[in-house]
Gaussian input, Z-matrix of N, CA and C with variables (Angstrom, degrees):
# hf/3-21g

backbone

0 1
 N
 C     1     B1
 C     2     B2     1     A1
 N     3     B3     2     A2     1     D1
 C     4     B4     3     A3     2     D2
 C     5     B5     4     A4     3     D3
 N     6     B6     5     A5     4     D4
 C     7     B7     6     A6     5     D5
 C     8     B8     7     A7     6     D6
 N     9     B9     8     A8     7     D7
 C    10    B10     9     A9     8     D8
 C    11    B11    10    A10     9     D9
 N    12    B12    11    A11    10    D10
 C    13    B13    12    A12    11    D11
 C    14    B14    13    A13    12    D12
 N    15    B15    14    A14    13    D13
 C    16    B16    15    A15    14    D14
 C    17    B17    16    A16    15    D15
 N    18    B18    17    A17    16    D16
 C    19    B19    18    A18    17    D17
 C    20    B20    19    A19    18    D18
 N    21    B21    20    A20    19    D19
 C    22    B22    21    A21    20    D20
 C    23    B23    22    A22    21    D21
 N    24    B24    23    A23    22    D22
 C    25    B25    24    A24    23    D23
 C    26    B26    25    A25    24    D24
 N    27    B27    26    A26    25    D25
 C    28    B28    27    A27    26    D26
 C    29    B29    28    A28    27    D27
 N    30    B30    29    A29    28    D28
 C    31    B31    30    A30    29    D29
 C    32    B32    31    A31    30    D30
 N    33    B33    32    A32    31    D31
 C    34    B34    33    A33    32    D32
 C    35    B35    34    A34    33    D33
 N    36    B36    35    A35    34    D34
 C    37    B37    36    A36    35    D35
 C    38    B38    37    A37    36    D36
 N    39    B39    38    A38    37    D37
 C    40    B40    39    A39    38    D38
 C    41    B41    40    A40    39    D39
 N    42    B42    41    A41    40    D40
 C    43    B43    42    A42    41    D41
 C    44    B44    43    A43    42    D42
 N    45    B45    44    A44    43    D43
 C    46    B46    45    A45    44    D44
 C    47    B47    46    A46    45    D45
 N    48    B48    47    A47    46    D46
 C    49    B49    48    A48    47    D47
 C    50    B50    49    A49    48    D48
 N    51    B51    50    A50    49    D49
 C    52    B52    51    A51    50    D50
 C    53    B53    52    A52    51    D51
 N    54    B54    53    A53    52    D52
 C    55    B55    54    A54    53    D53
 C    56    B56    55    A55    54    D54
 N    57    B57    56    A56    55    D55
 C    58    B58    57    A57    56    D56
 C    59    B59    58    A58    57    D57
 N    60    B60    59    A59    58    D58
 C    61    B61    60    A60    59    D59
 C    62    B62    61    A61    60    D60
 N    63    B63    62    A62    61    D61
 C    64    B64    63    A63    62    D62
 C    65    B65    64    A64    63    D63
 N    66    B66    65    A65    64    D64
 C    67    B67    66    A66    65    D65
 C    68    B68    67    A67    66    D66
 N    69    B69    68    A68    67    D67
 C    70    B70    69    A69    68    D68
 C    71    B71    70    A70    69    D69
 N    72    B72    71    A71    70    D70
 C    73    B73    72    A72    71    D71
 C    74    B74    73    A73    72    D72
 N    75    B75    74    A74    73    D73
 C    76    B76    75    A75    74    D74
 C    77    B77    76    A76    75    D75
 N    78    B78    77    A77    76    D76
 C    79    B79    78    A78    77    D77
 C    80    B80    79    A79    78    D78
 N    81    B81    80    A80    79    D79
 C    82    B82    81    A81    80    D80
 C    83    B83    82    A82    81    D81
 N    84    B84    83    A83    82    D82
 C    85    B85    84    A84    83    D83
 C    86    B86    85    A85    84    D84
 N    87    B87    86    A86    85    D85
 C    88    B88    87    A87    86    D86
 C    89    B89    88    A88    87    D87
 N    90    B90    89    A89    88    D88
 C    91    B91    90    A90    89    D89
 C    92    B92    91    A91    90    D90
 N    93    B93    92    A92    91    D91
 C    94    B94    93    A93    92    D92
 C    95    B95    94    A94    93    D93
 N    96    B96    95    A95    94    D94
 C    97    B97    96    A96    95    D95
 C    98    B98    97    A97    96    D96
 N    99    B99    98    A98    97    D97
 C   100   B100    99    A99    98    D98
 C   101   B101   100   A100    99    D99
 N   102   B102   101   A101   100   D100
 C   103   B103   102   A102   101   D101
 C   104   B104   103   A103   102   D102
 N   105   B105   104   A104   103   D103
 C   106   B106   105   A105   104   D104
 C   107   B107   106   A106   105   D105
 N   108   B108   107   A107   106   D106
 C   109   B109   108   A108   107   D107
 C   110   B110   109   A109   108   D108
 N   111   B111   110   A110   109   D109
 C   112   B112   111   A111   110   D110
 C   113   B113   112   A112   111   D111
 N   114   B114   113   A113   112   D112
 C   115   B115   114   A114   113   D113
 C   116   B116   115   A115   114   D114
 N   117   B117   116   A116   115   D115
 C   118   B118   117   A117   116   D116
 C   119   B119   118   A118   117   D117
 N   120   B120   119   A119   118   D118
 C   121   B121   120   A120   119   D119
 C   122   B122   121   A121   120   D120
 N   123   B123   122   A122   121   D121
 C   124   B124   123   A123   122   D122
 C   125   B125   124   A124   123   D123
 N   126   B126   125   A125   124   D124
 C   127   B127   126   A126   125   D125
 C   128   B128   127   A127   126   D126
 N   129   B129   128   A128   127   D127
 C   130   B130   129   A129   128   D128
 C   131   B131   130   A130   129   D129
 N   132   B132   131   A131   130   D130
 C   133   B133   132   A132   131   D131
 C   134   B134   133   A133   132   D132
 N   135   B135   134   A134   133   D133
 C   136   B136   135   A135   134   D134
 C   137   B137   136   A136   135   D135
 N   138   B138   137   A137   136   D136
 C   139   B139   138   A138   137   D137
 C   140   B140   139   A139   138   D138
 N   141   B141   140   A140   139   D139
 C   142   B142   141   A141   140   D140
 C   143   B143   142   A142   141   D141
 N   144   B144   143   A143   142   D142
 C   145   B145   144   A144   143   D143
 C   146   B146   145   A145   144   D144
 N   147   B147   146   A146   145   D145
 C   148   B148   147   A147   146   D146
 C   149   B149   148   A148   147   D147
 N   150   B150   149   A149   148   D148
 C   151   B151   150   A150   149   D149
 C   152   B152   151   A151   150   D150
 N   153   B153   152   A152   151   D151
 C   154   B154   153   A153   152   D152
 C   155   B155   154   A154   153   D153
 N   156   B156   155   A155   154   D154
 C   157   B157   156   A156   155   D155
 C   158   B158   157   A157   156   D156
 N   159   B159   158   A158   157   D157
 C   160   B160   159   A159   158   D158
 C   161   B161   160   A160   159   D159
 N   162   B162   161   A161   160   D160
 C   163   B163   162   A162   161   D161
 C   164   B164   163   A163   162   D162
 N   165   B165   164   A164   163   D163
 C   166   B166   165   A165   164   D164
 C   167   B167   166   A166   165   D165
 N   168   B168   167   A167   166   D166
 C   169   B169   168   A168   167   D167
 C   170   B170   169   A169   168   D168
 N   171   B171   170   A170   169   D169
 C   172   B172   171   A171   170   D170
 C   173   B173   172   A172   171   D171
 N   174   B174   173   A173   172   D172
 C   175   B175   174   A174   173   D173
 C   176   B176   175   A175   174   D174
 N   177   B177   176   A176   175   D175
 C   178   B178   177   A177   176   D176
 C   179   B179   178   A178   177   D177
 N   180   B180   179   A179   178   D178
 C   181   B181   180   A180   179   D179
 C   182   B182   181   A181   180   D180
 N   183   B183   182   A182   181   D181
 C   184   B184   183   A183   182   D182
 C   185   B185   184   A184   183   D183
 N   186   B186   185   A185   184   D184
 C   187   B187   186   A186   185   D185
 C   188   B188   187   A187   186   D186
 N   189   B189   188   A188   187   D187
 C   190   B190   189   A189   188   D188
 C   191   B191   190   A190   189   D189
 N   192   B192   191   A191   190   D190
 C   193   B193   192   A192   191   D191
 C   194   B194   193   A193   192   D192
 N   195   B195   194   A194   193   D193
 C   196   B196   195   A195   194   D194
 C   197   B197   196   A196   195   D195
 N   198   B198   197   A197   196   D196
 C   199   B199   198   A198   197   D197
 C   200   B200   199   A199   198   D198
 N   201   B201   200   A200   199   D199
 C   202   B202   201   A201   200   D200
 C   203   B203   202   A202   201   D201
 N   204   B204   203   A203   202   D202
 C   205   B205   204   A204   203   D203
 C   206   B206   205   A205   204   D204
 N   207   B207   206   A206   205   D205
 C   208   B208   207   A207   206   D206
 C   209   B209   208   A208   207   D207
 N   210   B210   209   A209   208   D208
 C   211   B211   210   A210   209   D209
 C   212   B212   211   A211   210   D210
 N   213   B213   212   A212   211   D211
 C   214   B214   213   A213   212   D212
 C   215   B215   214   A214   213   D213
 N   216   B216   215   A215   214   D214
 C   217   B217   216   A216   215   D215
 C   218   B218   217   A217   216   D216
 N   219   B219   218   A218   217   D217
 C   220   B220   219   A219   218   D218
 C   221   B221   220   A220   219   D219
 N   222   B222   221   A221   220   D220
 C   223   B223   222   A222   221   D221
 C   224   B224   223   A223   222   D222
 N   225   B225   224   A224   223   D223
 C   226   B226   225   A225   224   D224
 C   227   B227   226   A226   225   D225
 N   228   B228   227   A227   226   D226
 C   229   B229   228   A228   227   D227
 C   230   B230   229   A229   228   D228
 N   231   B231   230   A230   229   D229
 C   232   B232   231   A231   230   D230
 C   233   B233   232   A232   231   D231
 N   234   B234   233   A233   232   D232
 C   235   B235   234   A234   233   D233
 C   236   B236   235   A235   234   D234
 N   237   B237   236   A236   235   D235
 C   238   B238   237   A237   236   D236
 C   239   B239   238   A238   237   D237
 N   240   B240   239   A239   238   D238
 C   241   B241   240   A240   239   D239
 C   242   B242   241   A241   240   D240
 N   243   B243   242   A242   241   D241
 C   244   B244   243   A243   242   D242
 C   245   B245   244   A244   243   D243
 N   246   B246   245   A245   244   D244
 C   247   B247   246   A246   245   D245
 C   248   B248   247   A247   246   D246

   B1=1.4495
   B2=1.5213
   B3=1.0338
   B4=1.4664
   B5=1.8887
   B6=1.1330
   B7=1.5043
   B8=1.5407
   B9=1.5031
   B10=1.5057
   B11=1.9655
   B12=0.8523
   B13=1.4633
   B14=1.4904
   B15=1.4254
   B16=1.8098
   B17=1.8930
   B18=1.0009
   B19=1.5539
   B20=1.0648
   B21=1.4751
   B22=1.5470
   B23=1.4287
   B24=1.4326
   B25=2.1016
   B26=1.9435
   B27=0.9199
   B28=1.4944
   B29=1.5917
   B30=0.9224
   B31=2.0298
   B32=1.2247
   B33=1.7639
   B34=1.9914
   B35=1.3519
   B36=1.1481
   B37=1.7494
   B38=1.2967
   B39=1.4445
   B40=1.6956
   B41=1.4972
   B42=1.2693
   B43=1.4506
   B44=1.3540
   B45=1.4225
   B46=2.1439
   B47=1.4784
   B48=1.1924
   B49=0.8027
   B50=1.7041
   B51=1.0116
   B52=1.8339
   B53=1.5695
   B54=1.4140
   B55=1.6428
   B56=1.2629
   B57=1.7573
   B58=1.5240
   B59=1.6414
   B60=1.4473
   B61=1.4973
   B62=1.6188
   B63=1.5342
   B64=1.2676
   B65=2.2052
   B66=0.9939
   B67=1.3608
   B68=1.9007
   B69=1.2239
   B70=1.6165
   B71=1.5460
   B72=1.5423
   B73=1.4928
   B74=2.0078
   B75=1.3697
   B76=1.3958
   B77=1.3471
   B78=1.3999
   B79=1.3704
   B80=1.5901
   B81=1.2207
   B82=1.3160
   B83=1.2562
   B84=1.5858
   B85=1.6863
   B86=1.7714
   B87=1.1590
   B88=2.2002
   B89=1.5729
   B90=1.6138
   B91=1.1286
   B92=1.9401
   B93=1.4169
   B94=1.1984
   B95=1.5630
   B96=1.7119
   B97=1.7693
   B98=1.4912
   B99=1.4691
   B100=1.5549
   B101=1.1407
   B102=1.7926
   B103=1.1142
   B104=1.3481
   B105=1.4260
   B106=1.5058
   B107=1.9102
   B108=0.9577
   B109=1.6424
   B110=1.0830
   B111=1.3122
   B112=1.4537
   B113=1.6810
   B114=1.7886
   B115=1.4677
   B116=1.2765
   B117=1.4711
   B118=1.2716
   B119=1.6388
   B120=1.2415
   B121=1.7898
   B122=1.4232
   B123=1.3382
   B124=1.5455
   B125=1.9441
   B126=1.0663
   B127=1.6041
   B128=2.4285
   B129=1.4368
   B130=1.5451
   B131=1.2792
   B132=1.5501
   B133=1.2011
   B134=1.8533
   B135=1.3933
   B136=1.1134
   B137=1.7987
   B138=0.9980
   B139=1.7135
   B140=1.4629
   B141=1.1390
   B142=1.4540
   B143=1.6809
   B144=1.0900
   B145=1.9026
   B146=1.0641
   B147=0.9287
   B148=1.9398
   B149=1.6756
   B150=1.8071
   B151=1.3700
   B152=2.0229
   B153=0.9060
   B154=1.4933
   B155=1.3215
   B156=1.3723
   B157=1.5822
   B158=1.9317
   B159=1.5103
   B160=1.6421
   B161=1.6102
   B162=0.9979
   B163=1.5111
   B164=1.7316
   B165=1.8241
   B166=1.1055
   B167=1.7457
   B168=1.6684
   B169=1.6818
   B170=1.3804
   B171=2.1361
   B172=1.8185
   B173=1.3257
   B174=0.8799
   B175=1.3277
   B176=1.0666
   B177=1.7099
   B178=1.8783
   B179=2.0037
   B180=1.2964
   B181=1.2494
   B182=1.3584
   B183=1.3659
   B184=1.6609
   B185=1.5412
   B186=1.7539
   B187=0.6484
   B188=1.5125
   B189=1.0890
   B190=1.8534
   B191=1.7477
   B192=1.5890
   B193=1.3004
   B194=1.3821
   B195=1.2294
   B196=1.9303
   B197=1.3745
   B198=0.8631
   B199=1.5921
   B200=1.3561
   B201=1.9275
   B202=0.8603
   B203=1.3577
   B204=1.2898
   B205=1.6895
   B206=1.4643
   B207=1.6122
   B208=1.6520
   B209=1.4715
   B210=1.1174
   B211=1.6560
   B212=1.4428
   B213=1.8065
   B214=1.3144
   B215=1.3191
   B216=0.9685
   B217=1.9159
   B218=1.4706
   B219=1.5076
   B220=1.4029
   B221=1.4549
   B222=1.8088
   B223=0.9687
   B224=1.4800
   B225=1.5362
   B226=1.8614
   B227=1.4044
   B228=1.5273
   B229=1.3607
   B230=1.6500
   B231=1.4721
   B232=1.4298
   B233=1.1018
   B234=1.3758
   B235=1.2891
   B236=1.5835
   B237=1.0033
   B238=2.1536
   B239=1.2376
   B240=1.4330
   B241=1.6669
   B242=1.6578
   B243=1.1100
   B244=1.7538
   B245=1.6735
   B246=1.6006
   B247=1.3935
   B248=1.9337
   A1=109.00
   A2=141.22
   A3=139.64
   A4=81.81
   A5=100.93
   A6=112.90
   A7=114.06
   A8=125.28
   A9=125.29
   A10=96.41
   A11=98.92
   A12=118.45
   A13=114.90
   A14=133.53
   A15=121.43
   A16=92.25
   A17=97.20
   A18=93.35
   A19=110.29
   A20=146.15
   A21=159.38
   A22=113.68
   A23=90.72
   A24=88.12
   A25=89.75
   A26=104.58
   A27=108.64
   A28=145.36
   A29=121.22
   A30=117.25
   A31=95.50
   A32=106.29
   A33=114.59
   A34=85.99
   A35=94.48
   A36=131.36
   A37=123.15
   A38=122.97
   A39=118.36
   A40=115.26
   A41=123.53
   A42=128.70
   A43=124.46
   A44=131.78
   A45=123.84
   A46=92.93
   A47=152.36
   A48=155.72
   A49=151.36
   A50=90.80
   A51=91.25
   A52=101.44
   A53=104.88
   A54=118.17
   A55=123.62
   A56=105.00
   A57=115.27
   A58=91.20
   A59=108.22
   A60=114.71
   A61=109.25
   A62=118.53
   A63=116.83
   A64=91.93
   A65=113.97
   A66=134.47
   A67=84.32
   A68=118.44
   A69=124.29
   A70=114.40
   A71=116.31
   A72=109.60
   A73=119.85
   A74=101.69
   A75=128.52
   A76=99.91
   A77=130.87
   A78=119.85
   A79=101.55
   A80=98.96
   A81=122.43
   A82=113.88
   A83=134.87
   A84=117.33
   A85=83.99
   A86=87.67
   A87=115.34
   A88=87.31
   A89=142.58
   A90=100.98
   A91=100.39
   A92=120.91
   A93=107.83
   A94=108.54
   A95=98.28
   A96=111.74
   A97=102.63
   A98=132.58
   A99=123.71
   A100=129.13
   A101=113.76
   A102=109.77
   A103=123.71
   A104=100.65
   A105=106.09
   A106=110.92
   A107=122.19
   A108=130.81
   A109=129.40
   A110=115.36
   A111=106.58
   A112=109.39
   A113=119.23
   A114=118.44
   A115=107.69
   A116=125.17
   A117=125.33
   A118=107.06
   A119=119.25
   A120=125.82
   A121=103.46
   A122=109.64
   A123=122.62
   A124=109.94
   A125=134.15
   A126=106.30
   A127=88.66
   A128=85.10
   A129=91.25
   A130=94.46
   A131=104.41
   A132=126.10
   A133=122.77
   A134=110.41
   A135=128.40
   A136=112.47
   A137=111.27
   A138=117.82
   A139=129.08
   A140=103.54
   A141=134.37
   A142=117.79
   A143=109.34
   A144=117.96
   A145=114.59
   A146=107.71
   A147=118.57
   A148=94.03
   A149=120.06
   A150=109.84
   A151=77.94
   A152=123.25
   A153=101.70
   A154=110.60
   A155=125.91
   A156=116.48
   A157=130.14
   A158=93.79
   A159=89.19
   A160=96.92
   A161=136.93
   A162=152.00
   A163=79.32
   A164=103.72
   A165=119.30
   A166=102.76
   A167=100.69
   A168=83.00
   A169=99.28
   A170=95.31
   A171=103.44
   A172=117.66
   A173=150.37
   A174=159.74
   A175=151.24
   A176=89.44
   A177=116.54
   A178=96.85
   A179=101.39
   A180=110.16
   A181=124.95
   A182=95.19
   A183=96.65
   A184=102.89
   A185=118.43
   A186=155.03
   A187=160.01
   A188=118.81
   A189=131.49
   A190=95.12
   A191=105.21
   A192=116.51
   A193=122.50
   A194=122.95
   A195=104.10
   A196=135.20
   A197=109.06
   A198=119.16
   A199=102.03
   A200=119.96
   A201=110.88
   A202=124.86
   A203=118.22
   A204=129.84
   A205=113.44
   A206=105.79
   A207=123.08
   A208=104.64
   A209=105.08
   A210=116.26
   A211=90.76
   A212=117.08
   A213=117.59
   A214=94.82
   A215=131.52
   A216=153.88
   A217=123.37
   A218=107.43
   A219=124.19
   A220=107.84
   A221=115.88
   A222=103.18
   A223=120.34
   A224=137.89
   A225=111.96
   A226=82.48
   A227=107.92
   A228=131.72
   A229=98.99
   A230=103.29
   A231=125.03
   A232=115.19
   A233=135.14
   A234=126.99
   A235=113.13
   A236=110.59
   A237=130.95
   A238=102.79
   A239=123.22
   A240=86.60
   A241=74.01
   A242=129.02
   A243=164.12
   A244=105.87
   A245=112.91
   A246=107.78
   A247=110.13
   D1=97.21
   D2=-123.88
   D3=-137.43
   D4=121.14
   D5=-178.70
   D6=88.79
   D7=-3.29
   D8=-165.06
   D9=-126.39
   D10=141.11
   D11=175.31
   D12=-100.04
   D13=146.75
   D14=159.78
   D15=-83.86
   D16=131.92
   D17=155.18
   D18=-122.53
   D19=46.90
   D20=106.60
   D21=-164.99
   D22=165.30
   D23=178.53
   D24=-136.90
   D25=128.87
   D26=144.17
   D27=-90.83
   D28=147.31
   D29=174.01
   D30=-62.96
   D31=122.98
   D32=162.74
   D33=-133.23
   D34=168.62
   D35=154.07
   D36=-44.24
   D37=115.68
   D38=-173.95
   D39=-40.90
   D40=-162.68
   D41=176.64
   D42=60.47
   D43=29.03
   D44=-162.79
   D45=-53.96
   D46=-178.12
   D47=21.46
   D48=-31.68
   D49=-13.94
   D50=163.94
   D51=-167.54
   D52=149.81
   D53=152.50
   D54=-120.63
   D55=108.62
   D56=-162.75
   D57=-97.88
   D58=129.11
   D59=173.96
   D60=-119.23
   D61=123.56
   D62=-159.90
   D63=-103.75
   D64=119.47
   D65=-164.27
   D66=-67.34
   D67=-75.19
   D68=-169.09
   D69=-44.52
   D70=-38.94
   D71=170.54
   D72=-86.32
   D73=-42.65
   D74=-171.77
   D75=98.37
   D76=58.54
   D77=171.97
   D78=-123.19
   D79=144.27
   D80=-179.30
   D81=-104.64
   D82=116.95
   D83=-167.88
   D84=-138.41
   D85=148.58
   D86=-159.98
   D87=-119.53
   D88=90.31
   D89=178.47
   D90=-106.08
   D91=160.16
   D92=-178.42
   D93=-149.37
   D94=171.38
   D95=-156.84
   D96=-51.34
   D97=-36.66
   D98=169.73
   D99=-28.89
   D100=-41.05
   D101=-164.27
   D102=110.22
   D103=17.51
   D104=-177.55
   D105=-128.49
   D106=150.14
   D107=154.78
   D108=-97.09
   D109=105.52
   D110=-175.25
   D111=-102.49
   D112=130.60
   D113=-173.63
   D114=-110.00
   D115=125.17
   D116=179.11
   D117=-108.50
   D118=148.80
   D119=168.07
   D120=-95.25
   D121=124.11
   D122=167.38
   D123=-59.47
   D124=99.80
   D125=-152.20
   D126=-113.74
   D127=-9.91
   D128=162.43
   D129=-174.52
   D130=172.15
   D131=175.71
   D132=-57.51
   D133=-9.66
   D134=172.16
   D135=-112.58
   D136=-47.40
   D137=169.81
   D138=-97.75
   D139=144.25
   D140=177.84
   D141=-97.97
   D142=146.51
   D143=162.91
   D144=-131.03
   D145=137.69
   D146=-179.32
   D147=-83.07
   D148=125.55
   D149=-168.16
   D150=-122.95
   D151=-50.14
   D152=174.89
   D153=-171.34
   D154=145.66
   D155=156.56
   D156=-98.78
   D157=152.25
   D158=-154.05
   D159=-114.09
   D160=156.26
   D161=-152.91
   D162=-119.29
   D163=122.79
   D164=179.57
   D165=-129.90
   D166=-168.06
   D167=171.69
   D168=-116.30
   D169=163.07
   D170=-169.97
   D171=-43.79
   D172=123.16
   D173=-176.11
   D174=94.55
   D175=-1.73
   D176=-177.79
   D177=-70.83
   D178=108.68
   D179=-176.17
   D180=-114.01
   D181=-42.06
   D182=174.02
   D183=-86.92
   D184=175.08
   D185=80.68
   D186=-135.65
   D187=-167.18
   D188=-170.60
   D189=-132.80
   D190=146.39
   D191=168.21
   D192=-122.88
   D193=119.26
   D194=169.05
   D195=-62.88
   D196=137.65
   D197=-154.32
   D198=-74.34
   D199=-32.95
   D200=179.94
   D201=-89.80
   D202=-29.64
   D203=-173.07
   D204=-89.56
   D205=-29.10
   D206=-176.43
   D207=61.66
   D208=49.60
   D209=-179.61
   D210=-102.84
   D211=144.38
   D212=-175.99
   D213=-106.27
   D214=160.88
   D215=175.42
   D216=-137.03
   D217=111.86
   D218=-155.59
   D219=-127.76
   D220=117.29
   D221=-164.73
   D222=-105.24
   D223=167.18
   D224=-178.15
   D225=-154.82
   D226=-177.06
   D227=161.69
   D228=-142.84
   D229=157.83
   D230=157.06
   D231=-49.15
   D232=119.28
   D233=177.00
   D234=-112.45
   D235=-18.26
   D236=156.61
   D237=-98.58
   D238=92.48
   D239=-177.33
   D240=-120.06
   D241=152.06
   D242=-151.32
   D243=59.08
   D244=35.87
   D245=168.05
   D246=-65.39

């Protein structure tokens, strides 16, 4: 990563598929194939806060946020489906 620095890492849940960062709140949300959401606070341009993680379902991996409502959108499929 040649020009980019980590300036922290936290413990998440395997699987990332996306990091949706909503500019109007400063939240940062990691959601991944486990089944979890992870929400971070932008608290500067250099730091992060861990504000909470949320119990999603297995495979909800992506998401997208609206910029205007700041509603999060989480997507899955059935993975038993005639359980």
């Amino acid at each position: 990563m040649e020009g980019h620095e980590v300036l922290q890492s936290y413990p998440i849940s395997g699987g990332v598929d996306t990091n949706t960062f909503d500019p109007g709140t400063g939240l940062l949300l990691v959601s991944t194939r486990e089944g979890m959401l992870h929400i971070y606070h932008e608290d500067s341009p250099d730091k992060l806060s861990e504000v909470e993680s949320v119990k999603t379902e297995y495979g909800e991996k992506t998401s997208q946020v609206d910029p205007k409502t700041h509603h999060v959108f989480l997507s899955t499929s059935d993975f038993n489906p005639g359980r």
